[in-house]
C-alpha positions as CSV (number, residue, x, y, z in Angstrom):
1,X,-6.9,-25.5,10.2
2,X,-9.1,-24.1,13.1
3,X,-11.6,-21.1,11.8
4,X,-12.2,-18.6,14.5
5,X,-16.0,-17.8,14.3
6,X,-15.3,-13.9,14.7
7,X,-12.7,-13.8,11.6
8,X,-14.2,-16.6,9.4
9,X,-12.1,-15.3,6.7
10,X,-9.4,-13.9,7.9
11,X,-8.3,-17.2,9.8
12,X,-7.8,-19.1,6.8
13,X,-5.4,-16.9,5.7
14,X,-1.8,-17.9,6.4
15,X,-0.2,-16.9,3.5
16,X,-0.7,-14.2,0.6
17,X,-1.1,-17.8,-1.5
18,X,-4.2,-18.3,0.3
19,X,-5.3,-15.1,0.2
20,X,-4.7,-15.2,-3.8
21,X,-7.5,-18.1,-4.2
22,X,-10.0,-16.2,-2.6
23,X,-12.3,-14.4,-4.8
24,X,-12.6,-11.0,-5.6
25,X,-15.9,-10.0,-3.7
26,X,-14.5,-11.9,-0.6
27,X,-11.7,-9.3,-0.4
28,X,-13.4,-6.3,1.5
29,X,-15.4,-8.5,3.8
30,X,-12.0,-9.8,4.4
31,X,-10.6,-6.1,4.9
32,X,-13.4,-6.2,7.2
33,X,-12.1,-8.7,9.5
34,X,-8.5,-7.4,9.2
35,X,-9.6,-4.2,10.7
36,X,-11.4,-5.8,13.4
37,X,-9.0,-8.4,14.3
38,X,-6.5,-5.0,14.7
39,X,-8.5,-3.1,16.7
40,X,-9.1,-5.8,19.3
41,X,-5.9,-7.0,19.1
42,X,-3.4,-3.8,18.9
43,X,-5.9,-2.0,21.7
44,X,-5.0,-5.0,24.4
45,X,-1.7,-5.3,23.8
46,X,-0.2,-1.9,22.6
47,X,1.9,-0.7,19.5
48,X,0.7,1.9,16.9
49,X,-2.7,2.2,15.3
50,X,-4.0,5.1,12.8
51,X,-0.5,4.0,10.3
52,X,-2.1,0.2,10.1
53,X,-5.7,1.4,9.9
54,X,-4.9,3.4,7.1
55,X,-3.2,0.9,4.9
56,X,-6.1,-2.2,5.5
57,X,-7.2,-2.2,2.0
58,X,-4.0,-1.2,0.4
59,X,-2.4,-4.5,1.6
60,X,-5.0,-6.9,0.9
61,X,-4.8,-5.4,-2.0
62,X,-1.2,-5.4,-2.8
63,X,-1.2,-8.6,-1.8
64,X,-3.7,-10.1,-3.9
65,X,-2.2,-8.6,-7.3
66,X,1.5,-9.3,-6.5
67,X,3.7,-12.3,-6.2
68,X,5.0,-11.9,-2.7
69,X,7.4,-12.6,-1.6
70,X,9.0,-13.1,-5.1
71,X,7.4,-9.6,-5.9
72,X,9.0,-6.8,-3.2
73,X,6.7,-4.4,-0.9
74,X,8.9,-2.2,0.7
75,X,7.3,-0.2,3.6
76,X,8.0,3.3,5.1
77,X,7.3,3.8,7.4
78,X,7.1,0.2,9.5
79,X,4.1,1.6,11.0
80,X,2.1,1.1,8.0
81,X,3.3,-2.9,8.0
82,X,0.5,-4.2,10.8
83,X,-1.8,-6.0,8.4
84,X,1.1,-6.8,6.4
85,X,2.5,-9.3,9.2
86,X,-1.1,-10.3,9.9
87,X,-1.4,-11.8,6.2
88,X,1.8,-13.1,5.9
89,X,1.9,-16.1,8.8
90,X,2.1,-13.8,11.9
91,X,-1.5,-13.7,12.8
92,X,-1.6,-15.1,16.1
93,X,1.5,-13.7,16.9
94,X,0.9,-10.1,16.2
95,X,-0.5,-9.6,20.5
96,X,3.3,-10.6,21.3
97,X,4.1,-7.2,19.5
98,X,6.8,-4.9,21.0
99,X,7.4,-7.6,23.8
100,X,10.7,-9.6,24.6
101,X,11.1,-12.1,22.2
102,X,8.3,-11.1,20.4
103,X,7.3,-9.8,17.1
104,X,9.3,-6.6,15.8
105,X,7.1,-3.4,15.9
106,X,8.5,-2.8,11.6
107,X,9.4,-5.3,9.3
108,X,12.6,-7.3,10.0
109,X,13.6,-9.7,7.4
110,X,15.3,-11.7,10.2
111,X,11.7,-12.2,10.8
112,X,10.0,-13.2,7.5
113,X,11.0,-13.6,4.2
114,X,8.3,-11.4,3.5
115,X,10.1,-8.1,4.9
116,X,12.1,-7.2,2.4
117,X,13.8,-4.4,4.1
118,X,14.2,-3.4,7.7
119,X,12.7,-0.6,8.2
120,X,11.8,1.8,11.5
121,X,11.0,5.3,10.7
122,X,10.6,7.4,7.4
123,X,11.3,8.1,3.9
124,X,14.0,5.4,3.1
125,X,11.3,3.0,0.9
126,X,12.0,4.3,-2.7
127,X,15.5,4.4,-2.3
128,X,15.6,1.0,-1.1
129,X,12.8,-0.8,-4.0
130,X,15.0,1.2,-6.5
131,X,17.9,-0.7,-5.3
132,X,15.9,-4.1,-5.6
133,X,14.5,-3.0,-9.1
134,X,18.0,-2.1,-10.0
135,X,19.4,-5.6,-8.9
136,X,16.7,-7.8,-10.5
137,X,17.6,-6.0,-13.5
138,X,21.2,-6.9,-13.6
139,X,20.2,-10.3,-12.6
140,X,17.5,-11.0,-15.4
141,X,15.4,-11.3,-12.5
142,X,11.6,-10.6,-13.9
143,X,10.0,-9.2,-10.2
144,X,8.3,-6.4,-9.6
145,X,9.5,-3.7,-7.1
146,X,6.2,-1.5,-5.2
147,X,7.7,0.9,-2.3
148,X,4.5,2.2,-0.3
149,X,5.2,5.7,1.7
150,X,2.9,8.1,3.5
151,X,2.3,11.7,2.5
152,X,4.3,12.7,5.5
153,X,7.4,10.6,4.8
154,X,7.6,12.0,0.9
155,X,7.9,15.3,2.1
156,X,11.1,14.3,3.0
157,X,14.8,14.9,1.4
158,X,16.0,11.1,0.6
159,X,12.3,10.2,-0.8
160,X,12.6,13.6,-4.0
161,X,16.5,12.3,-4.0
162,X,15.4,9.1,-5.2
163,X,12.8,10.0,-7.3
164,X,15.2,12.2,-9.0
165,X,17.6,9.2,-9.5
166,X,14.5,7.1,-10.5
167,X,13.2,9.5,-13.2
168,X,15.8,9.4,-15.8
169,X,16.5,5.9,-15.7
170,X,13.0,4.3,-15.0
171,X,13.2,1.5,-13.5
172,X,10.7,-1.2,-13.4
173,X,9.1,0.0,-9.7
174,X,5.8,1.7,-8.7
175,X,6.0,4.3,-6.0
176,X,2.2,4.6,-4.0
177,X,1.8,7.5,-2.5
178,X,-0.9,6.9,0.8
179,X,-2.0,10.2,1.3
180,X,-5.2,8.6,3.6
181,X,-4.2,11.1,6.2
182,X,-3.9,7.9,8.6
183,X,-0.7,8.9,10.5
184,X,1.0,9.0,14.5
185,X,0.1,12.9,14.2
186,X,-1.1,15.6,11.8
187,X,0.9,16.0,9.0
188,X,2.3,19.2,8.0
189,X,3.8,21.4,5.9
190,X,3.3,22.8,2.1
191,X,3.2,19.6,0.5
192,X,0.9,17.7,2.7
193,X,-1.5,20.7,2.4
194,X,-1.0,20.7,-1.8
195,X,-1.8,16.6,-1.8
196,X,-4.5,17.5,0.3
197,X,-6.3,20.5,-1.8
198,X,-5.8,19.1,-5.2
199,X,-6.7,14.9,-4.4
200,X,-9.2,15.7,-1.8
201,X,-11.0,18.7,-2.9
202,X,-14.5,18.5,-3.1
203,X,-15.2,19.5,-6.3
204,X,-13.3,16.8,-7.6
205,X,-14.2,14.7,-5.3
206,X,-18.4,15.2,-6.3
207,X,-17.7,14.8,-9.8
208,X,-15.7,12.1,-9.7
209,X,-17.7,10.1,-7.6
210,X,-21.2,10.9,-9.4
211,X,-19.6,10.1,-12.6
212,X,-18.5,7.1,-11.8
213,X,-22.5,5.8,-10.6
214,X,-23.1,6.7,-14.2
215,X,-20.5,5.7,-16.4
216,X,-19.9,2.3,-14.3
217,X,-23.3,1.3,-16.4
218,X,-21.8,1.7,-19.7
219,X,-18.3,-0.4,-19.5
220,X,-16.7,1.0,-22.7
221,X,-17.9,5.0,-21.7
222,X,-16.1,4.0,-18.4
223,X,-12.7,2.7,-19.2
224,X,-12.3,5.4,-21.9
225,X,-13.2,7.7,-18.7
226,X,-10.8,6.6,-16.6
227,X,-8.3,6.9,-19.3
228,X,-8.8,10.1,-19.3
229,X,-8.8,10.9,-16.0
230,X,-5.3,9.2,-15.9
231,X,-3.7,11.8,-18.6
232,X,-6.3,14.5,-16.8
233,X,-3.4,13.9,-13.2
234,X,-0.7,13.5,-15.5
235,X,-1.1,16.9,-17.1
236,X,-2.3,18.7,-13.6
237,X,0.4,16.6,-10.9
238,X,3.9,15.9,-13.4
239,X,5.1,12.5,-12.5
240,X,1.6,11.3,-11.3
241,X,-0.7,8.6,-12.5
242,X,-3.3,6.7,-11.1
243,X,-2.4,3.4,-13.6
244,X,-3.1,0.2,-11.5
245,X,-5.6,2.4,-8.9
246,X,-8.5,-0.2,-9.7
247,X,-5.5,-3.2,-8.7
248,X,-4.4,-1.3,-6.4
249,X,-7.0,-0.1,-4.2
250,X,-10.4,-1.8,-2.6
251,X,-13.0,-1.0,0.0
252,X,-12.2,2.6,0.8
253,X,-8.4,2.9,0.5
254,X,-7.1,6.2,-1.0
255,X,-3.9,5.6,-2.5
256,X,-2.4,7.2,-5.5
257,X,0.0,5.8,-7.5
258,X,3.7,7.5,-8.7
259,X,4.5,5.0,-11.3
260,X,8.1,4.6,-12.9
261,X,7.6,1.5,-14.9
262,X,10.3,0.6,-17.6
263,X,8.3,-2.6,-19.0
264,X,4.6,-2.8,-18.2
């Protein structure tokens, strides 16, 4: 396997497998790389930036924790896939991008088994990982289902339909919300601004962060900290928890997570 000396790390990765081995404290250095190897590449050849950008982290990290491709990530919108294709065997092929015969511009499962549902533009993700969690139910199938949608595409009809269809019957899926503000254009509208004022507040923000410096010194203070601060967004956002955020999350991604686990 040939290492190229700009992206030592990031070209030995063909599959999530190899990224699995790695160690843990190789993984932002790796997000590193990924973000790099995006802007150099995406800003020759054309196709969509800030959506990629924005989910560097989250798909390293989603990566690292699940079994893809026997594990589904669903994406909405396609935008968001970029570093997804990189890490999944399309590396060298992500400058052919939006060209005749080239890679697709969202995921295509024509084009890797790794796509689990074609997908162009937004709000379609939940439905479609409730589906899957629904049908690996019925099958006996144990896999675990993750749709990841922007703030902008939850403010959408079909993503509260099936999270109203989701509620009740709780299907073993997890729902995360990246509300990075990393989108084509500004988001708007009352939602967007209420993620916004209530995760991104500085209050909340200050204390949060110093407490961590401090608690992070005294493991068993800590975990019973972020317990807390778990119930804490349950009680203030219904149907919110950050469970999984430490999996879920690395570098300086700024996901939340809507869980509707049945099992785990």
């Amino acid at each position: 396997m040939s290492t190229d000396p700009r992206y030592p790390l990031l070209s030995t990765i063909e599959t999530p497998d190899d990224l699995r081995r790695l160690e843990a404290d190789r993984l932002v250095p790796l997000a590193d790389e990924l973000r790099q190897f995006l802007i150099q590449t995406v800003s020759q050849m054309g196709g969509h930036f800030a959506a990629g950008l924005g989910t560097v982290e989250l798909t390293v990290a989603l990566h690292y924790v699940f079994d893809t491709p026997r594990d589904r990530l669903v994406w909405d919108v396609g935008h968001q896939a970029y570093p997804h294709k990189v890490l999944t065997g399309r590396r060298e092929r992500l400058r052919t991008i939006k060209l005749k015969d080239g890679l697709a511009p969202f995921p295509n499962r024509g084009e890797s088994e790794y796509d689990t549902f074609g997908v162009g533009h937004s709000s379609t993700s939940i439905s479609a990982a409730l589906g899957m969690a629904l049908a690996s139910a019925q099958a006996g199938e144990p896999r675990r289902v993750v749709a990841v949608i922007g703030d902008g595409a939850m403010s959408a009809g079909q993503a509260f339909e099936a999270m109203n269809h989701a509620g009740p019957i709780k299907p073993d899926m997890l729902v995360v919300l990246n509300d990075n503000k990393m989108s084509i254009s500004e988001n708007v509208g009352a939602l967007s601004l209420y993620f916004a004022r209530v995760l991104s507040g500085r209050t909340y923000t200050a204390l949060r962060e110093g407490s961590k410096k401090i608690l992070r010194r005294m493991p068993a203070v800590w975990e019973l900290a972020r317990r807390s601060e778990e119930h804490m967004k349950g009680m203030v956002l219904p149907g919110t928890s950050s469970r999984n955020w430490a999996s879920t999350t690395t570098a300086r991604s700024t996901a939340t997570t809507w869980t509707c686990w049945s099992s785990t």
